[in-house]
N, C-alpha and C positions, 0 to 999 in steps of 0.2 A: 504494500500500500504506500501511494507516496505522500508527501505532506498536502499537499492541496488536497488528496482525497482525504486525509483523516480530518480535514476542519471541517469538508464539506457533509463528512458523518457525525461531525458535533458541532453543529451550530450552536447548542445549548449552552456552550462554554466562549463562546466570542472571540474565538483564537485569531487571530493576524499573523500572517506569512508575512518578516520582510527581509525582501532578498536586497544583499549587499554583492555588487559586483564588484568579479576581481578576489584573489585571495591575499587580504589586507592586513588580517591579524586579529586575535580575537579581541584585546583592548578596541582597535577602532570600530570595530562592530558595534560593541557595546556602547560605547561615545556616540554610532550612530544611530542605534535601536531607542537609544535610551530619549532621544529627542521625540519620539514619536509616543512616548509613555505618559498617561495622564493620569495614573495612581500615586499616591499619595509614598507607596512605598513599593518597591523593586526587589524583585527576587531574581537571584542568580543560578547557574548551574552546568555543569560540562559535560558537554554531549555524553560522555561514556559514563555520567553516573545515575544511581536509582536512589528517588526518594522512599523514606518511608510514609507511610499516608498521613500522618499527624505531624511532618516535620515545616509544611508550612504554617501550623497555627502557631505553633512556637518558636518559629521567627520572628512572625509580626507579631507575638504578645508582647515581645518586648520593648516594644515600639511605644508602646502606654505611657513611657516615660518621655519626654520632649526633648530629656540631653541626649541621645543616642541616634546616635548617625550611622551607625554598620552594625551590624550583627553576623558573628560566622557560628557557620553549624559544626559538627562532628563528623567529621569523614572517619568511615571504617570500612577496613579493607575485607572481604569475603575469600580471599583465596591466601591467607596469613601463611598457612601450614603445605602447602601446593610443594616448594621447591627451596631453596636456600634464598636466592633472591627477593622473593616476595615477603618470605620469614624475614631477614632481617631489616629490608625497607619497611615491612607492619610494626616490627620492633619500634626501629627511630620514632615511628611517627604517634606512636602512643606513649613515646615518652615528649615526643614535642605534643600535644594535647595536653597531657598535665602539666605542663608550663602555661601553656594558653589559661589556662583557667583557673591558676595561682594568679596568672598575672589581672584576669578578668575581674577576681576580685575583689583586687586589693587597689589597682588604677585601671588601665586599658591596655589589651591586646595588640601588641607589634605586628602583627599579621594574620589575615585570616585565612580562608581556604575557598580555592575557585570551584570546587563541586557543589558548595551550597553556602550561601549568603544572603543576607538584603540590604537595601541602601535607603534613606530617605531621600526620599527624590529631587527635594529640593536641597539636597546636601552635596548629590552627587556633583563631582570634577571630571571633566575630561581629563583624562592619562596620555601621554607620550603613546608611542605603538608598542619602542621595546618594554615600555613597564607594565606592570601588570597589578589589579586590582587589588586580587588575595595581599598582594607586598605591599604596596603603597597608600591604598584606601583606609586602614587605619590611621597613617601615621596621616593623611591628610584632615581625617575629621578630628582630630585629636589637637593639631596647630592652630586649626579655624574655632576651636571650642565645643569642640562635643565629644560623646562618648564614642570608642567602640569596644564591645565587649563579645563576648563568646556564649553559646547557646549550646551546653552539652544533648540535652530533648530533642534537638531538630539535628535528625541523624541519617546524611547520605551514604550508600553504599557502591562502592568501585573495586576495581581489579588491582591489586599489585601486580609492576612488571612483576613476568616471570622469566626472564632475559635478560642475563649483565648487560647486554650491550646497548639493548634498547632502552635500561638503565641510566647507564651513563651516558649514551645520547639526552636522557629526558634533563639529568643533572646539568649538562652543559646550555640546556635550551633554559631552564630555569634560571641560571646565575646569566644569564646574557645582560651584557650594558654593563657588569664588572672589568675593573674594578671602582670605574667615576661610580654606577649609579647608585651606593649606599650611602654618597653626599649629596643626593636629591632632596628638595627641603631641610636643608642644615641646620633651620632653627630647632631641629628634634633634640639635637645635641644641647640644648640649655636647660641641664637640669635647676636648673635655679625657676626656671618657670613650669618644666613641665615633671620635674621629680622622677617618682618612680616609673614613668614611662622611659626617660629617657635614660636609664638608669637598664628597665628591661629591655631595652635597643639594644643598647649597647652589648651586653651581656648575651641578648639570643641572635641578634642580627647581624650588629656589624663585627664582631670580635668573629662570629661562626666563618663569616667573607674574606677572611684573612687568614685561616689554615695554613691555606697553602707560602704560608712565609712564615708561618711561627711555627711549624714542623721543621723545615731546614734549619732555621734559625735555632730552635731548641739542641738540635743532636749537633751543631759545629760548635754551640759554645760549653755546653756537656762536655765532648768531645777536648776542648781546651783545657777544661776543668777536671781533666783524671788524673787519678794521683796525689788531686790533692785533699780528698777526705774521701772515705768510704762509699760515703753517701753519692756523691758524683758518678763514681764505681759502678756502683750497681742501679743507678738512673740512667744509667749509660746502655751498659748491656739489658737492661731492659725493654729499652726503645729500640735494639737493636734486634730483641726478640719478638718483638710486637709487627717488628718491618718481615721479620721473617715468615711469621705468623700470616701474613698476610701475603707476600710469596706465594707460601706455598698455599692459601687459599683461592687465589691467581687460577695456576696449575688445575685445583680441582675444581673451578668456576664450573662448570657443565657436570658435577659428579656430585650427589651426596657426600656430605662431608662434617663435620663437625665444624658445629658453631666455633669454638675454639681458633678456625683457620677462617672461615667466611668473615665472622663478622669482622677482623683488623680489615680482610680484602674488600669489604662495602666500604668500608669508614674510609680506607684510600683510593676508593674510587671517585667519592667525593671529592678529596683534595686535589687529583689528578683533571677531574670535570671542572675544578676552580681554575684550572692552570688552561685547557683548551679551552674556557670562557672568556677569561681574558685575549686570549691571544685570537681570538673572533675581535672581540671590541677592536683591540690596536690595528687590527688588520683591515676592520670596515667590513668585517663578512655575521654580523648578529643581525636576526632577521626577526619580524616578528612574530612569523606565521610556524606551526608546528608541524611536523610531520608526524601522523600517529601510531600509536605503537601497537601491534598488534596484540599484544599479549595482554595490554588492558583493556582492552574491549569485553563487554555484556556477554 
């Protein structure tokens, strides 16, 4: 069935097709979808993810309040246990959720999540092409004076890759526009006015974008440092087993293996997709548009 035939079997629901020409990016889509939107409040979502039935009433319940400008939901991943790849990316990201909602509520959320969101409409900003909402849409209603918080109840469902590759393809396609775009609205950085937000930026955002030079930088000056206490010693070869750890998690990328070798080899794949991100930016080759990956698909 294609789209024009399922509106035309629910009328009931008042749906709108609008086709944007050209593959432009999904930021500008929504800069230009969102012109044509006359609700009070906007609801977001990615092609390859599933609501639960009651996840939109508790996004907009939280709307009741007038300071709140964003609302993100709960992505969770249905295929956790599938293969090494999707286990350890489901790991990361339920530990990034309970940070989300430490930080929701004690100030506001550094970032939300593009599979399920909402925006106040008249709050919404147009974004750049390479940025993207989930990253930026917080810290933008948070500048301008308003909330954004996190909505554990409004709870979408999606696919972890199950493919390093298409993995670390998606890791390089997310960090695009590093390493300038973590100084996009720089007034985030003034804790003096914005506290413990800029405080958990810092800490989950922009410190997380800079791995990949505080990993070298930690084992050369380690490295300088043997010999001269114990402690050094065995901080040392520790880091140097953790790299190996990861080696040989490499190696058995395509094999069942023990957490023990995977997860060091996820966590430096990451730092490695920091390093081809940039060198996209310098190079002028970061695009906005994704290529998708088959493995997270419904």
């Amino acid at each position: 069935m294609t789209q024009s035939q399922y509106i035309q079997n629910h009328n009931e629901l008042n749906l709108k097709l609008y086709i944007v020409k050209g593959r432009v990016g999904k930021t500008i889509v929504q800069n230009q979808a969102r012109k044509i939107c006359s609700g009070e409040i906007i609801a977001f979502s990615d092609a390859n993810s599933l609501w639960k039935d009651d996840s939109l009433y508790w996004l907009i319940s939280r709307f009741k309040d007038k300071k709140i400008g964003y609302i993100s939901g709960n992505l969770q991943y249905i295929n956790s246990s599938i293969d090494n790849t999707s286990y350890a990316e489901s790991s990361y990201w339920n530990f990034d959720l309970k940070i989300r909602e430490m930080e929701s509520s004690i100030s506001n959320i550094v970032g939300g999540n593009g599979s399920i969101y909402a925006i106040r409409n008249e709050y919404y900003i147009d974004l750049p092409p390479l940025l993207s909402h989930d990253g930026f849409m917080p810290t933008k209603m948070v500048i301008n004076g308003y909330n954004a918080k996190s909505e554990p109840m409004a709870i979408a469902f999606e696919k972890a890759s199950e493919d390093s590759n298409d993995e670390f393809q998606r890791k390089i396609r997310m960090q695009r526009g590093q390493p300038f775009k973590k100084y996009y609205d720089i007034k985030k950085f003034n804790v003096f006015k914005y506290g413990w937000f800029t405080y958990f930026y810092i800490g989950h955002k922009y410190l997380k974008y800079l791995l990949y030079l505080f990993h070298p930088v930690l084992l050369i000056v380690n490295y300088v440092l043997l010999g001269i206490n114990i402690f050094y010693d065995i901080t040392f070869y520790m880091q140097l087993l953790f790299y190996f750890f990861a080696l040989v998690g490499y190696f058995l990328r395509n094999k069942e293996t023990s957490v023990l070798f995977y997860l060091p080899y996820h966590y430096c794949l990451t730092i490695v997709a920091q390093v081809f991100s940039i060198k996209n930016t310098l190079l002028g080759k970061s695009k906005a548009t994704w290529e998708k990956s088959k493995t997270t698909r419904q």
